[in-house]
Phi, psi and omega in degrees: 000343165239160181275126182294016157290330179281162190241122208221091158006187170233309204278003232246142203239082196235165209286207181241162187057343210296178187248079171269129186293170184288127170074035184241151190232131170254065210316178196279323190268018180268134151270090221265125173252174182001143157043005175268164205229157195204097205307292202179160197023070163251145170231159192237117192217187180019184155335057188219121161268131181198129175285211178296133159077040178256167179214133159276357244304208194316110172093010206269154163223169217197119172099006195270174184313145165296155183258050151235118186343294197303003158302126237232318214109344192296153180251089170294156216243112172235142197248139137219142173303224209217158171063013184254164176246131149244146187275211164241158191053045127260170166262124180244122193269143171283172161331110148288012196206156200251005168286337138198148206269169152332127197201125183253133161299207186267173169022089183210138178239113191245113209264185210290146198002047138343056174298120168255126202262214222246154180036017184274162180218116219247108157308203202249183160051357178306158190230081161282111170287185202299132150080038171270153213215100167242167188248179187292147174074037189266165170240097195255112179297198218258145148081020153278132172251118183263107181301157185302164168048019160279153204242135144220153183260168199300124168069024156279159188234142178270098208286170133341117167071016200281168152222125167290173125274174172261148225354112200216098158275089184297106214225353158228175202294139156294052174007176176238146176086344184258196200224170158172193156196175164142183181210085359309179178259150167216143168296102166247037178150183173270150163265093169318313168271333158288300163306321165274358164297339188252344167095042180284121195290185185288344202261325183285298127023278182307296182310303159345289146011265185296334183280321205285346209275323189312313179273337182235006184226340165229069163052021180262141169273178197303309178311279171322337155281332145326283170338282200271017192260284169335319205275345171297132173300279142295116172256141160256155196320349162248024167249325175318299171263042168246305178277344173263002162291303204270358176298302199262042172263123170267327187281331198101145154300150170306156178223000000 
């Protein structure tokens, strides 16, 4: 199951079944789980734990130094979860700072030459298309999808359920549940099709609705849509997250 071409660490810690492929290289500090598969020239590097079932392909490295000055030398960290694809020569930065590491989820599909930069946290369930490009502390939730060749900037956060368009640039927070695209990104609606595709009933579906129309339909700023948002008695569990998306936002929301 491995080719006699990789080159595989002594101290390098790998699972069971796994497949390693011609020329892929294995650094002293990975930890390799279960069943994963590793086509060929893959490298695996620094301080990085990757669970069950993941696949790499042709080219991808996965664990090098981060590309940010405040980077020490410290022996910094990156995590991925069980079940992911990176496709192929993408890339993933380990951690710069050691307080927290870089961190990839469950099911997440990262498609051909991906950069994930140093601390950014990658939810479950994602979908990145070909030449998406993030910088670093970006924060992405869980079941988004992002179109190719899009660009975000450092320490933007991405809600629940968003659907990107494709090359598109993001330099503010992203709402949950909404769809939109450009260079600026501008919001033009909910993903519809996507919550019913995940299986949101027609009453939750609705409670969307009403919060998003509040920030974006009535001619109200972020503060005053707060307010009155605030004023409702009962919120339901996606307006709960949707207003506590746009609370704890530092960069601003998308318009």
């Amino acid at each position: 199951m491995i080719h006699s071409t990789a080159i595989i660490d002594p101290q390098a810690e790998i699972g069971k079944d796994c497949e390693i492929g011609p020329f892929c290289i294995i650094g002293p500090n990975v930890t390799l789980g279960d069943r994963c598969k590793l086509f060929s020239n893959v490298i695996l590097d620094g301080y990085t734990t990757i669970g069950n079932d993941n696949k790499f392909y042709h080219s991808a490295v996965i664990g090098s130094d981060s590309q940010d000055l405040k980077d020490k030398g410290d022996p910094t960290h990156l995590i991925i979860g069980n079940n992911n694809c990176f496709r192929e020569f993408a890339t993933v930065n380990k951690s710069a700072t050691p307080n927290e590491p870089t961190r990839v989820g469950d099911n997440c599909l990262i498609m051909a030459y991906v950069h994930i930069a140093h601390n950014c946290q990658i939810g479950n369930n994602i979908i990145i298309a070909n030449a998406v490009n993030f910088a670093g502390h970006i924060h992405i939730h869980d079941f988004v999808i992002i179109g190719g060749m899009t660009a975000i900037a450092q320490f933007v956060k991405i809600g629940a359920y968003a659907f990107i368009g494709g090359a598109s640039g993001i330099k503010k927070d992203i709402p949950p549940f909404t769809r939109g695209i450009g260079f600026p990104y501008i919001i033009h609606g909910l993903n519809v099709v996507g919550l019913q595709r995940h299986g949101f009933s027609e009453e939750s579906r609705q409670s969307i609705k009403d919060i998003y129309r509040i920030f974006y339909r009535s001619n109200l700023n972020v503060s005053q849509a707060i307010e009155k948002v605030e004023e409702i008695k009962t919120l339901t569990p996606e307006q709960r997250i949707f207003l506590d998306f746009v609370k704890s936002s530092d960069k601003g929301i998308c318009k």
